[in-house]
C-alpha positions as CSV (number, residue, x, y, z in Angstrom):
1,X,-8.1,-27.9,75.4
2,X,-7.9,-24.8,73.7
3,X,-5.4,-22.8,75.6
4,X,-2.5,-25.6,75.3
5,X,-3.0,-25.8,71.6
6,X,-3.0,-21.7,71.5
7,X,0.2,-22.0,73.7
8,X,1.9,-24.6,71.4
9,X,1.1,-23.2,68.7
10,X,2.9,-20.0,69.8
11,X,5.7,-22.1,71.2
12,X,6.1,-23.4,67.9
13,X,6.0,-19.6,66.3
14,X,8.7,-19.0,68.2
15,X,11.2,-21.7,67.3
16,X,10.8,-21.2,64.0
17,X,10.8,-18.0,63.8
18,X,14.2,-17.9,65.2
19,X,14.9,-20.9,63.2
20,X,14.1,-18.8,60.3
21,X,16.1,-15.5,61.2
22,X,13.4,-13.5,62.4
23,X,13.8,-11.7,65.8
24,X,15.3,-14.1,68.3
25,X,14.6,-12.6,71.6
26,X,16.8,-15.5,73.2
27,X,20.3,-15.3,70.1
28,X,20.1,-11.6,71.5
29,X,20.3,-12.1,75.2
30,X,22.7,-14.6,74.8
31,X,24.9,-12.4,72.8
32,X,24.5,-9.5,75.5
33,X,25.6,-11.6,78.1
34,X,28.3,-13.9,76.3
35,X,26.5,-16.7,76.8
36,X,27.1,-19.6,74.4
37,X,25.9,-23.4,74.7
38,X,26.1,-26.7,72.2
39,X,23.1,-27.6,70.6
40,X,21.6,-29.8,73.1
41,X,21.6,-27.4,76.2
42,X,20.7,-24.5,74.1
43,X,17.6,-26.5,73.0
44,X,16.6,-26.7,77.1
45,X,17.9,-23.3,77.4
46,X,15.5,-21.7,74.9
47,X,12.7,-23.6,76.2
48,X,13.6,-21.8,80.0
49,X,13.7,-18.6,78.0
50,X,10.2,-19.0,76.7
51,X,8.6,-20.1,79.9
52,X,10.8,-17.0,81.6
53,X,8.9,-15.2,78.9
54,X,5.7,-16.4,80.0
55,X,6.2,-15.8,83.7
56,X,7.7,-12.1,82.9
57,X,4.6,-11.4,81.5
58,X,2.5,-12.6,83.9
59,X,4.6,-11.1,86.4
60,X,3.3,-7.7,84.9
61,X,0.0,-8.1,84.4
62,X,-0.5,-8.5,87.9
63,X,-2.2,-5.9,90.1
64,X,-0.4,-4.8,93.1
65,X,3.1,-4.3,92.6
66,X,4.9,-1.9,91.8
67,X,7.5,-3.3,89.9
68,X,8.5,-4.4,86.5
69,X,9.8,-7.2,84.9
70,X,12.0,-8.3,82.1
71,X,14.4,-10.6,80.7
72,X,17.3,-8.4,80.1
73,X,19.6,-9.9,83.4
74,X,21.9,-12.3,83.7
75,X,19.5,-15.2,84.9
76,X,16.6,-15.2,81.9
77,X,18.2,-18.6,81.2
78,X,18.0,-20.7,84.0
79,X,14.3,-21.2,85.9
80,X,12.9,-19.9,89.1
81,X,14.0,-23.4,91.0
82,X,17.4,-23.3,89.4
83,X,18.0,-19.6,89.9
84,X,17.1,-20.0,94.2
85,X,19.3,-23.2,93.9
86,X,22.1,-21.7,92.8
87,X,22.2,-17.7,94.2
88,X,20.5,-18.4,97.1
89,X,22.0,-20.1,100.3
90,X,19.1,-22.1,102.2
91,X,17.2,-19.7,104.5
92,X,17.7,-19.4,107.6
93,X,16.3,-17.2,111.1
94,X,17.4,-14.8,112.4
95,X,20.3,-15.2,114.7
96,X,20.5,-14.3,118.8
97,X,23.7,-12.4,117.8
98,X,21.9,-10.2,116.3
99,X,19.2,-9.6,118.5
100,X,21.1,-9.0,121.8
101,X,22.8,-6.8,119.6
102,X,20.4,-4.7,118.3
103,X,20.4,-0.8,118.5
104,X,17.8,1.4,118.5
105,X,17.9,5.4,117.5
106,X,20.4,7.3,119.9
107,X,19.3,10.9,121.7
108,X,18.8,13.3,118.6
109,X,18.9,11.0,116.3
110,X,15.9,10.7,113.4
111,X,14.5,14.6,114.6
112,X,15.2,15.8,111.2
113,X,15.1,13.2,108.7
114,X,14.7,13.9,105.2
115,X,12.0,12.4,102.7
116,X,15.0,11.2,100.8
117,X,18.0,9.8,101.1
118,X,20.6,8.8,98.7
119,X,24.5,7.7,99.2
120,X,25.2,6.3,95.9
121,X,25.4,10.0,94.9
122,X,27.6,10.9,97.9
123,X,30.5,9.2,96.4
124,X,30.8,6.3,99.3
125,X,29.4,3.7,97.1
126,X,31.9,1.7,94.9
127,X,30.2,0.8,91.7
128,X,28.0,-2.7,91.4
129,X,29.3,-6.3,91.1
130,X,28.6,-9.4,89.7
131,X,29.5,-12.3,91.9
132,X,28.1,-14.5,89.0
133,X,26.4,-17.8,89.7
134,X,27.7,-17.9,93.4
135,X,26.2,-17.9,96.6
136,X,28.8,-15.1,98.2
137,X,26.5,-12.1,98.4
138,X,27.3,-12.1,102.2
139,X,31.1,-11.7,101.4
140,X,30.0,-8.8,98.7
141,X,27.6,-7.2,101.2
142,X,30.3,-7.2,104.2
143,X,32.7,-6.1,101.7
144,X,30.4,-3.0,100.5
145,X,29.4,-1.9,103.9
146,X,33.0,-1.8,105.2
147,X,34.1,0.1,101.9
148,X,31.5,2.9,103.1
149,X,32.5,2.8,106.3
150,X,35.8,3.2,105.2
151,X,35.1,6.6,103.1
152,X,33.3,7.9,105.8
153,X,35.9,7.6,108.0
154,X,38.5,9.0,105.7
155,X,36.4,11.8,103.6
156,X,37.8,9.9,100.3
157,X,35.6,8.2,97.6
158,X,35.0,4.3,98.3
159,X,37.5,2.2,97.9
160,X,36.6,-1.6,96.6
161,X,37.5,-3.6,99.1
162,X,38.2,-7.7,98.7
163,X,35.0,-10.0,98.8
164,X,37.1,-12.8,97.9
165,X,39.1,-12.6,101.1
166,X,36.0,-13.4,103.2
167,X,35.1,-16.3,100.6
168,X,38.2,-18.0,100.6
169,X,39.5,-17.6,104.4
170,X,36.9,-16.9,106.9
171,X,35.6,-19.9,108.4
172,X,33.5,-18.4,111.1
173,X,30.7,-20.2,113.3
174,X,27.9,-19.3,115.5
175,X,25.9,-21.4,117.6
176,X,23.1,-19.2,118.4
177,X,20.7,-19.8,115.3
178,X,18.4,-22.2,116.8
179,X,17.1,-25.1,114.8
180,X,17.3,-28.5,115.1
181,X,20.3,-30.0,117.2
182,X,23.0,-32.4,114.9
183,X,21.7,-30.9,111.0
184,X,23.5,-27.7,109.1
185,X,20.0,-25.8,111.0
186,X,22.0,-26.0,114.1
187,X,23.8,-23.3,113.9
188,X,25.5,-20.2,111.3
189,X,28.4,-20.1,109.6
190,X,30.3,-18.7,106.7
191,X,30.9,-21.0,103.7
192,X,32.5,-19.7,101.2
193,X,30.3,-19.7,97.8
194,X,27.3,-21.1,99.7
195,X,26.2,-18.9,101.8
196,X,27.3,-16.9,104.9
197,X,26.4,-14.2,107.4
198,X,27.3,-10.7,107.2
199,X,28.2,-10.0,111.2
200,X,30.2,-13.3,110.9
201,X,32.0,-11.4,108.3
202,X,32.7,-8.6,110.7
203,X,33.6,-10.6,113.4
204,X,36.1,-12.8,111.2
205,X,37.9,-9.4,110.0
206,X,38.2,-7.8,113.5
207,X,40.6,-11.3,114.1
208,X,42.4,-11.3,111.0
209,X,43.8,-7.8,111.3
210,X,42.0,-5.9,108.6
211,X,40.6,-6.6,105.1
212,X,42.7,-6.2,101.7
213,X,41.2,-3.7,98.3
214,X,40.1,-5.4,95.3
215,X,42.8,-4.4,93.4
216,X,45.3,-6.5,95.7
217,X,42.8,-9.4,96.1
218,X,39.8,-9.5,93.4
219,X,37.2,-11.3,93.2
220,X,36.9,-14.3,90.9
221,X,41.0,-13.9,91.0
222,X,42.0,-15.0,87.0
223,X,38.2,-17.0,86.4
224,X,39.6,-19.5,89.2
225,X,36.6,-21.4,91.2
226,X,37.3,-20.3,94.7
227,X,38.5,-22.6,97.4
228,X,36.1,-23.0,100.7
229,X,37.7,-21.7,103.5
230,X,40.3,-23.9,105.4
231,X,38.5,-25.6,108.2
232,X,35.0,-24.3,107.4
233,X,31.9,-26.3,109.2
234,X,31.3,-29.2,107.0
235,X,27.4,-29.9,109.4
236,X,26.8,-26.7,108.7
237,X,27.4,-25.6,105.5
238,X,27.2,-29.2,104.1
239,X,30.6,-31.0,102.3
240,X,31.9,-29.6,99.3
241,X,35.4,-30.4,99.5
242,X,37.7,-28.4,96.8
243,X,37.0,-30.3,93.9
244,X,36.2,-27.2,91.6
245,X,39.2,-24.5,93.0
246,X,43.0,-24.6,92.4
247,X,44.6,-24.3,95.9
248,X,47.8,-23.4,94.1
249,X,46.8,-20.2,91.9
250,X,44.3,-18.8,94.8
251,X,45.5,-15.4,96.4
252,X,44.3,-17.2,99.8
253,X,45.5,-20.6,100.0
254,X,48.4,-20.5,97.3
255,X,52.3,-19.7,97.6
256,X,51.0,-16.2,98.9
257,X,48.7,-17.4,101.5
258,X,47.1,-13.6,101.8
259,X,44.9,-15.5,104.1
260,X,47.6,-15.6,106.8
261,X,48.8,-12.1,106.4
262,X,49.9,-9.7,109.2
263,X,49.6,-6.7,107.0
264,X,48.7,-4.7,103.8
265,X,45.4,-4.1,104.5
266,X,43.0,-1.2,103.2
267,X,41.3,-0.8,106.8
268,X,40.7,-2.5,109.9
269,X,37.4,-3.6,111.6
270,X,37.1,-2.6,114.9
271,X,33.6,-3.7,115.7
272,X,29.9,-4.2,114.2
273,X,26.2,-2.9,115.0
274,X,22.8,-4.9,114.8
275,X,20.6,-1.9,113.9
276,X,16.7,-1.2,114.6
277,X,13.7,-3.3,112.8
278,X,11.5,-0.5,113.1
279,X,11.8,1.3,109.7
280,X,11.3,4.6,110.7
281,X,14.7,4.1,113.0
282,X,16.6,2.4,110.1
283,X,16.5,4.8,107.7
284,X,18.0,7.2,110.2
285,X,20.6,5.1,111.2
286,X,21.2,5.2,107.2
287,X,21.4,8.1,107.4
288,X,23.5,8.4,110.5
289,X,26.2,5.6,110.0
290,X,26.4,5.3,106.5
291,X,25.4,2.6,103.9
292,X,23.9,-0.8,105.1
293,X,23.9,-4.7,105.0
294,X,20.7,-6.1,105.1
295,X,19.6,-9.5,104.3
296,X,16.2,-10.3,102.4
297,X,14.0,-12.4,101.1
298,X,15.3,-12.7,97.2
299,X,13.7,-15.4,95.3
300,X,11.2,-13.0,93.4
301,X,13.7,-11.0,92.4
302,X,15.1,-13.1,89.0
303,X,13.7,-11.1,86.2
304,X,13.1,-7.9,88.2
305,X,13.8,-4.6,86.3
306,X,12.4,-1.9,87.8
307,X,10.2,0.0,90.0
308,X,9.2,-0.4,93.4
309,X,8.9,-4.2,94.2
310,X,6.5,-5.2,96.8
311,X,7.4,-9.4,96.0
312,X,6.1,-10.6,92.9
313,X,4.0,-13.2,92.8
314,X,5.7,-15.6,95.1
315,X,8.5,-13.7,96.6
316,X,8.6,-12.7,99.9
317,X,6.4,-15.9,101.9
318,X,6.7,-16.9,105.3
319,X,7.4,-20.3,106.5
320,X,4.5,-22.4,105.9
321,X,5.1,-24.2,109.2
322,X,6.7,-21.1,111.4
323,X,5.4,-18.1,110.2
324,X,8.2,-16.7,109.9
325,X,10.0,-15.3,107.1
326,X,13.2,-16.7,106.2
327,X,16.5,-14.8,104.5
328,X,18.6,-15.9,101.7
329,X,20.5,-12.9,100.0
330,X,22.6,-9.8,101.4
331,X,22.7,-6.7,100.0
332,X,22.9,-3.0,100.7
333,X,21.0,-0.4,101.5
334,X,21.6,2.6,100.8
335,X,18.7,4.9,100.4
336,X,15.2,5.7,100.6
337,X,12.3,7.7,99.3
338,X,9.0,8.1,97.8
339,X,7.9,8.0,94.8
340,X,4.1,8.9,93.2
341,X,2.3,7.1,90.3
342,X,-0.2,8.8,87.6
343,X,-2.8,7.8,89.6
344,X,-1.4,10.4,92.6
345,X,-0.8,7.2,94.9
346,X,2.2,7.9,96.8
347,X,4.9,4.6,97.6
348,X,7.4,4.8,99.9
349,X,10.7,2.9,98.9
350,X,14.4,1.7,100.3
351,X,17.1,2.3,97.8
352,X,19.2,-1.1,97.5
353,X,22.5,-2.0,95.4
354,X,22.5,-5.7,94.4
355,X,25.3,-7.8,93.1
356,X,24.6,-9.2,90.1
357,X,25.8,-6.8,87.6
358,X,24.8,-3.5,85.8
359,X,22.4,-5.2,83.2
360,X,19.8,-6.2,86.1
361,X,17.4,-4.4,87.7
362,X,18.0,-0.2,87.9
363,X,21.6,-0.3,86.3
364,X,22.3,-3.2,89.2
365,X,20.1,-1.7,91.8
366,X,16.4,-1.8,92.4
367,X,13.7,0.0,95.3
368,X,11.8,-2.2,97.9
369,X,8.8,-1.0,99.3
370,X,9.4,1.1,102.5
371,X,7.2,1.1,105.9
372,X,5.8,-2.8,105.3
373,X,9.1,-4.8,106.6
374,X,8.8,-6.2,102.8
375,X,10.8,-9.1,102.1
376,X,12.6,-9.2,105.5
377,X,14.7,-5.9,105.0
378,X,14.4,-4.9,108.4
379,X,15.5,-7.9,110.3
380,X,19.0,-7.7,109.8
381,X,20.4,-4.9,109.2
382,X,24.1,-4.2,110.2
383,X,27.3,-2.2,110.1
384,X,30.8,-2.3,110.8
385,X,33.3,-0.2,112.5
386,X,36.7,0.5,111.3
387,X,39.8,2.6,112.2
388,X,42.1,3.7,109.1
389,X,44.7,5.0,112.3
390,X,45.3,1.4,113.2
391,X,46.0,-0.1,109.9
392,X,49.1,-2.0,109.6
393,X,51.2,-1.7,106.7
């Protein structure tokens, strides 16, 4: 009975200690992040906070991973359950598409690869975004992969390239997931703001012609909710109607209707590659083809901050029933290396760029342990193929 009445008491500290204008460690995340609530939610939000608090530090006092933890992202607010809920589209296996796609190393390639690797300083890496409390990481990952692509095709620095075009007008299916015949499991799609597939992405983009810059179509486009994509698989990615967009003042699906246009684009799509799981491959065909999509395992990641995560204390599980891992966020990958702690151990890391804004994580990326297939990294890993000569203007 002790150990409740130590943990109330300090519960209590807290409250009115903030109460009484001492240190508030939740008044000054709140302020940080603009964050303002009436008095009722900020009541449940503060109690979050705290058990946030609690977790972060249990987080690291825990032997065994590399990483640490802290309260200075955009999600200290909400809990573990709400924080999967909301980011995370449900997981799902890998698809067929991109297994009979896979490639493994070409002749020559991987025969001199460095022990580090790094394209954000290679200027083919368009700076981190925040795609807020949304479920379009795909969209962002497609998006960020193409706008290397792009660079590297044109020896120019990275160009932002539109996420919202994928969210608001690519509709795309796939049949070849698996699962269970007549539920969303069925199959893959793209839905908008919950969830989607990176090579559906691709695929949608070789068919409309080419994808627009942010600057012509941004993300978030004047705080309006986006609209899901005309015609988009309501089995699969479940019904949402358009209750919280304005058809009329979308770049998409208003009087513009970008998502029916024959031209303007930044760069076309001519194809997409499934790339190798074997790790040793991958980070040569990083190195080779330029900055990657991946998908992982994410739902450890909420209060990460830095370091070399290895998946927390429940990040990172396989199916209970399948054994398999499944994969809820898309990111990209773009670099690797090694690091060594004071003890002389040496850890081998990937280099990844999140989405969710500068204030998470290493300035809005974070490292991934290397060489273990942590967190699913491996398993679908993907890049596009674009022409600049066949643009049309």
């Amino acid at each position: 009975m002790a150990i409740p009445q130590v943990r109330l008491w300090i519960g209590l500290l807290w409250v009115l200690g903030a109460s009484a204008g001492l240190e508030d460690p939740f008044r000054s995340w709140a302020d940080a992040h603009g964050k303002s609530y009436d008095s009722a939610e900020e009541l449940e939000r503060r109690a979050v906070f705290r058990r946030n608090q609690e977790l972060v530090e249990e987080l690291n006092s825990a032997r065994g991973d590399g990483a640490v933890y802290g309260l200075e992202g955009p999600w200290a607010d909400i809990s573990p359950a709400e924080f999967v809920g909301r980011l995370m589209p449900e997981r799902h296996l890998i698809p067929a598409a991109l297994a009979l796609a896979r490639e493994s190393l070409l002749p020559g390639q991987g025969t001199s690869l460095p022990d580090a690797f790094d394209w954000t300083t290679k200027g083919v890496v368009a700076p981190v975004r925040d795609q807020k409390a949304l479920g379009s990481c795909w969209a962002v990952s497609t998006a960020e992969n193409i706008e290397g692509q792009h660079a590297l095709s044109t020896g120019s620095s990275a160009v932002p390239l539109s996420a919202e075009q994928l969210v608001e007008c690519d509709a795309s299916t796939d049949s070849s997931c698996g699962g269970q015949k007549g539920t969303r499991h069925e199959g893959c799609a793209d839905c908008g703001v919950f969830g989607g597939w990176p090579y559906l992405g691709y695929r949608y983009l070789q068919k409309a012609g080419g994808i627009f810059s942010e600057a012509d179509w941004p993300y978030w486009h004047e705080g309006v909710f986006p609209c899901m994509p005309v015609g988009y698989d309501k089995q699969m990615c479940g019904n949402h109607e358009d209750l919280y967009c304005r058809s009329n003042s979308t770049k998409g699906q208003g009087s513009g209707g970008l998502c029916h246009a024959t031209g303007g684009f930044t760069t076309r799509v001519t194809g997409w590659k499934a790339l190798s799981t074997n790790e040793s491959e991958l980070a040569a065909q990083l190195v080779h083809y330029g900055p990657l999509s991946v998908l992982i395992d994410a739902d450890g990641l909420q209060n990460y901050r830095s370091g070399v995560y290895k998946g927390g204390l429940f990040g990172c599980t396989p199916d209970a029933q399948s054994g398999i891992l499944g994969l809820d966020h898309a990111v990209l990958l773009v670099g690797f290396g090694t690091e060594t702690s004071l003890l002389g151990k040496t850890q081998a890391y990937w280099k990844l760029k999140n989405s969710w804004g500068t204030k998470w994580g290493e300035q809005g990326l974070f490292r991934l342990e290397r060489g273990t297939g942590r967190c699913g990294v491996n398993l679908a890993a993907t890049t596009a193929q674009v022409s600049v000569s066949e643009v049309i203007v």
